[in-house]
Structure formats: structure tokens, C-alpha cells
C-alpha positions in Angstrom: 139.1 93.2 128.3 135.3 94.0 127.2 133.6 91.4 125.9 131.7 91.8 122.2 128.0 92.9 120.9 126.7 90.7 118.5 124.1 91.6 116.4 122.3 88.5 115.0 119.9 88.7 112.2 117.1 86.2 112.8 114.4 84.6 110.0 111.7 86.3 109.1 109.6 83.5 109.0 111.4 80.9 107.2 113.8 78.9 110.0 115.8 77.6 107.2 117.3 81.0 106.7 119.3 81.0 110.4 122.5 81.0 109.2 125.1 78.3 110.8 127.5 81.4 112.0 124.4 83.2 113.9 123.7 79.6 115.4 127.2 79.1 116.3 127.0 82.7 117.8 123.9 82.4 120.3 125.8 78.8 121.3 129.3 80.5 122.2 127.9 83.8 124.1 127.2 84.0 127.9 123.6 86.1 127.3 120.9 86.4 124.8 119.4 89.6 124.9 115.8 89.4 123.3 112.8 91.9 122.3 110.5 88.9 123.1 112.2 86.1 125.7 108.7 84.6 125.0 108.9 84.4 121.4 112.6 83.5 120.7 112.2 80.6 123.4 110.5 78.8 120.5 113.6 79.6 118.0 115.9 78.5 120.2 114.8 75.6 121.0 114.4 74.5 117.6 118.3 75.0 117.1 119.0 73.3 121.1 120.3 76.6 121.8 120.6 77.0 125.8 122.2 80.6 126.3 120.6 82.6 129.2 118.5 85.1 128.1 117.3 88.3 128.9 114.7 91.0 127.8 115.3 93.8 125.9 112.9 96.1 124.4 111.4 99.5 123.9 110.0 99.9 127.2 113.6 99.2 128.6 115.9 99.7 126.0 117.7 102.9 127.7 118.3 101.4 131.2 118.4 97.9 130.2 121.5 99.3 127.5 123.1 100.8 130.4 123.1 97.4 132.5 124.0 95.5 129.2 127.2 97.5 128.5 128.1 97.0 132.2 128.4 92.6 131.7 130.1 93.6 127.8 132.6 95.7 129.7 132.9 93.3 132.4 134.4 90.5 129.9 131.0 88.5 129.1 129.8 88.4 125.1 125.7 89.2 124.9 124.2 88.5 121.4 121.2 90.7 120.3 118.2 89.4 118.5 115.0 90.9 117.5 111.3 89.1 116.9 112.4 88.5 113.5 115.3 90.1 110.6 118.2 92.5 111.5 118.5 93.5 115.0 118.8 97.9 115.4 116.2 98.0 112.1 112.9 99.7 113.7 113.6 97.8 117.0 115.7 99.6 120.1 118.9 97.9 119.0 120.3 101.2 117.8 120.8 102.6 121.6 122.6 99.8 122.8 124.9 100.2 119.9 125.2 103.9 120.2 126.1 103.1 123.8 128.9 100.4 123.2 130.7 102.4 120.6 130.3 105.6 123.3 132.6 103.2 125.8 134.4 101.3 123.4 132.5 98.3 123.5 133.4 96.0 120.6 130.3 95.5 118.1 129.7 93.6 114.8 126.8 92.4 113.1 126.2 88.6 111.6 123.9 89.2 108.3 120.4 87.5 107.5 117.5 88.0 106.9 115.8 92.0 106.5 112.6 92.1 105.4 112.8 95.2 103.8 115.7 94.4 101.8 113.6 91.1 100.7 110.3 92.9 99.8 112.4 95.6 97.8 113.8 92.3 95.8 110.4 91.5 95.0 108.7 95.0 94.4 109.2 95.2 90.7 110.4 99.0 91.2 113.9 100.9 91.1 116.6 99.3 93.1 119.2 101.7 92.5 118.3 104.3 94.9 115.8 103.0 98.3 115.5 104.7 101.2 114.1 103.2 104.5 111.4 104.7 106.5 109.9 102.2 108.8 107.2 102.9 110.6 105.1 105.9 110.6 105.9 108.5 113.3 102.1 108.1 115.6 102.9 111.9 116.4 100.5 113.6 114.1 102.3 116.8 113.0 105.9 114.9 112.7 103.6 112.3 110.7 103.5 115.2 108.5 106.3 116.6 108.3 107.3 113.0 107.2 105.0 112.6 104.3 105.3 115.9 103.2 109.2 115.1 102.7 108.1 111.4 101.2 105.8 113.2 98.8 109.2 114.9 97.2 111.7 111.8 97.7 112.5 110.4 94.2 114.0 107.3 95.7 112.4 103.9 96.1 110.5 104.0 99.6 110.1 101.2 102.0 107.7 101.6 104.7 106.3 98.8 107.7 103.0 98.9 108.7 100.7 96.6 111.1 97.6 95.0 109.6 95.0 97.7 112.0 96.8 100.6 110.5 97.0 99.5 107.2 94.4 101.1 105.7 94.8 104.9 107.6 99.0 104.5 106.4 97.7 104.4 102.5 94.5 107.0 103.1 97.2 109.2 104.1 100.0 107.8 101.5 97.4 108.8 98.5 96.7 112.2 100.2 100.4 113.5 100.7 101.7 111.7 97.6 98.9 111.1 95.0 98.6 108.0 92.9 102.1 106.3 93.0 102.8 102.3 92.2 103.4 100.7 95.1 104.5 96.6 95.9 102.4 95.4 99.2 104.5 92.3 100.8 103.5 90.2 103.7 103.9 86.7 105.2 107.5 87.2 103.4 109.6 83.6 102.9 106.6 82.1 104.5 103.9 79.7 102.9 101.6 82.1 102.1 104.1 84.7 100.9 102.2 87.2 98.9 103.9 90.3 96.7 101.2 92.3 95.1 102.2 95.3 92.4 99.5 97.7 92.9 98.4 101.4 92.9 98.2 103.4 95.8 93.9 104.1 94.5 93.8 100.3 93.7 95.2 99.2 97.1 92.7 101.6 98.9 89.9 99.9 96.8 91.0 96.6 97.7 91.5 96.9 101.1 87.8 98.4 101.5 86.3 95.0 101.9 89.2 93.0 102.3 90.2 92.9 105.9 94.2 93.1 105.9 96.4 90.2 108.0 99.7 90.1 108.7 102.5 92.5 109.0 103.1 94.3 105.5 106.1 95.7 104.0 104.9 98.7 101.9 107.6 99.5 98.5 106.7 102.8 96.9 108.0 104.2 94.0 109.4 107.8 93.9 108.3 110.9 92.6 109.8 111.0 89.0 112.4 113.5 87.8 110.5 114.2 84.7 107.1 115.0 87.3 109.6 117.3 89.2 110.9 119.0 86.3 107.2 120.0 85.3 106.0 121.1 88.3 109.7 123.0 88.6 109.1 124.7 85.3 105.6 125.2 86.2 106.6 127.3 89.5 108.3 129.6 87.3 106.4 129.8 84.5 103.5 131.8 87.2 107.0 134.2 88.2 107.4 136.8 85.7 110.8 136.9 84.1 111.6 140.3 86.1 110.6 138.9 89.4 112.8 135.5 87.9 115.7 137.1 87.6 115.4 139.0 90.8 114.8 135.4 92.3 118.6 134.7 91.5 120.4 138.2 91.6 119.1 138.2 94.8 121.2 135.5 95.8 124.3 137.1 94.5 124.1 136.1 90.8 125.5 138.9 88.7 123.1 139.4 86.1 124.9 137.0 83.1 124.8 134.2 85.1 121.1 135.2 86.6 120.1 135.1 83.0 121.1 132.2 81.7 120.0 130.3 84.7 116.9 132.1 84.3 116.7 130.5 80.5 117.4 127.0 81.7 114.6 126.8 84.3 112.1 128.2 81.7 113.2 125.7 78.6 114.1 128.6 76.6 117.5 130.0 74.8 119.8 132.8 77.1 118.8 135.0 73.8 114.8 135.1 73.9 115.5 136.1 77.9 117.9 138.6 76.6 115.8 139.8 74.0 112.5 140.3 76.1 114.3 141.8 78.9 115.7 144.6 76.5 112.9 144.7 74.0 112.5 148.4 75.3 115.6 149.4 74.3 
């Protein structure tokens, strides 16, 4: 019988937020597999935690996976931890997952700690609707491919970002998506926590003389529906009604239907489309 994944959420800074059941879990399993052996060494001894450990990371996150899955299907239970937060949330956690439910490999996931879900919390902007981006792709043309669909998203945006990059990630933020609010977070559940409600202009200001430190969680706020309404009515507005019209009869809209869609994009009544169209006749 295969032994279980689990995936233990560790603190983001504060050790008071290791929960009891994750500490009870890295007690009970044969094998600790950590992004950092060197850096978790210091959170488990803390809690006298004595599980073996091993390494797992992004530089050997595909064959390490394989060998992993090999000791979970040979009976042993391996818990998975990251530096800090959820495990398989911007760290290589996702393969081995993929690869466990691929050979039937039992998986579940303690919950803790995630610092994006803590610096959305905090942000002062929508909750309602968030979507996770993470890092930044370093690729340069997926990087914008990226912002060009972020510059459009009308959900709450959470992005990470290193302190040495800081600066380049909202140069480019301001470029692709104009001046937005934005929430900066870093040294979350810490000391020193700091949340700061900002402008994307005001951040870039700021940040020209003061040097940034720590890892930041970045919280933007979406593009509006009333902005995306104006620039949609705007598109058509430089279409003339003929070439409007076209637009959807084109797709297959008989010409009823064509109009009246035709009258809702423009803020107008079906009649004054009606009446312009056949003001010849």
C-alpha cells in the first residue's frame, strides 16, 4: 500500500503560526522533503522535530519527484515543506503532486500560512475576485505577453517580487497597466511587518531613493468595469455604424439582432440606429 504526500504549510515568519497538526505531521512521517535542508534545520529544531530529510528544489524537482514517488509507493510517508507558506505555491511542489496523482499516490495538504492570501487580507482592495500571478516570467516576451493580459484583468492581482527587482517589476507595472492602486507588503507576521496603500507613480517615486529590503508581496487593483466600458464604447465610437454592423453580421447576426447589439455597444436606442441606417429611404 503507497504511503501518503503531505503537503505542510510552514510560517511565514512568525513560528507561532505552525500549526500542532503540521507539527504532529513532520513527527509521524519517515522523510522530510525540503527546498532548503539548510534553512528548515533551524525550524525543526525549534519544534525537536528529528524526521530525516532530504532536498527538494527547482534544480531537482523533476528527477528528485521521480525518486520521491518511488519511497511513497514503496509504503514510506514523505512530508513536503517549502522555505516558508504553502508548499506547490511558486515553489516546484506542483510536479511532485502532478506526479503522485499520475500513479495514484495518495496526497493532501495541512493548511497555514500563504502569504499571498495574508497580504490580500491587508491590501485594502477587492477581495471578491483575486487572482495569483507570482513571480514575473524572466523570459522577456512571455513577460509580455503576461502584463499585456494583467493590463486587462479586472480582478484583484497578487504578484511576488525580490527586493533587486523591485523597482524594474513596477517600471514595467506602470508601463503595461498605467496608474493603478496598489498594497506593497513585506516582512509579513514579522516585527517589522509593513502594509503600505500606495499608487503604482507613488511607489516608483518612493522607491527612487529608498533602497527596497525584503521579499514583497505586491496587491494590485484591477482595471475597472466602468474604465473598460469607456474604452469599449470608445473603440466603436471610431467604427462607423455601417462598418459596426458589418462587425456583427459578419459573425452570423441577422441584421435585427446586429442592430440592436449595435445600439447597446454605442449607448444609444435600437431606433436612432434604425433611423440613421434608413435615413435615405
Amino acid at each position: 500500500m503507497a504511503g501518503t504526500l503531505y503537503l505542510c504549510a510552514t510560517p511565514i515568519g512568525n513560528l507561532g503560526d505552525m500549526t500542532p497538526r503540521v507539527v504532529e505531521t513532520l513527527m509521524s512521517v519517515d522523510l522530510i522533503a525540503a527546498e532548503d535542508t539548510r534553512n528548515s534545520i533551524k525550524l525543526l529544531n525549534h519544534f525537536n522535530i528529528h524526521t530525516p530529510m532530504t532536498s527538494y528544489h527547482e534544480y531537482n524537482k523533476v528527477e528528485k519527484a521521480r525518486q520521491l514517488v518511488g519511497q511513497l509507493l514503496a509504503g514510506q510517508n514523505v512530508a513536503l515543506i517549502t522555505d516558508a507558506g504553502t508548499p506547490a505555491i511558486s515553489d516546484p511542489g506542483e510536479v511532485l503532486v502532478k506526479l503522485c496523482q499520475e500513479r495514484g499516490v495518495p496526497v493532501t495538504s495541512l493548511p497555514g500560512a500563504a502569504a499571498c492570501i495574508t497580504a490580500l487580507t491587508l491590501s485594502g482592495l477587492s477581495t471578491r475576485r483575486f487572482c495569483f500571478e507570482g513571480f514575473l516570467p524572466a523570459d522577456k516576451k512571455e513577460k509580455k505577453l503576461v502584463l499585456r493580459e494583467l493590463s486587462e484583468e479586472s480582478r484583484t492581482m497578487i504578484l511576488y517580487e525580490a527586493p533587486h527587482h523591485l523597482v524594474r517589476t513596477l517600471e514595467e507595472l506602470y508601463e503595461a497597466l498605467g496608474q493603478r492602486k496598489i498594497t506593497l507588503c513585506r516582512e509579513l507576521t514579522k516585527r517589522f511587518e509593513t502594509v503600505v496603500p500606495t499608487t503604482l507613480a507613488e511607489a516608483l517615486e518612493y522607491y527612487k531613493t529608498e533602497e527596497p529590503r525584503g521579499e514583497y508581496v505586491l496587491v494590485l487593483e484591477g482595471k475597472s468595469y466602468t474604465e473598460k466600458r469607456q474604452e469599449e464604447i470608445a473603440s466603436w465610437e471610431n467604427m462607423s455604424i455601417e462598418e459596426h454592423m458589418a462587425y456583427y453580421e459578419g459573425q452570423g447576426m441577422d441584421s435585427k439582432t446586429a442592430m440592436k447589439q449595435v445600439a447597446k455597444d454605442r449607448g444609444v436606442g435600437k431606433r436612432e440606429i434604425y433611423a440613421y441606417l434608413h435615413k435615405e429611404e
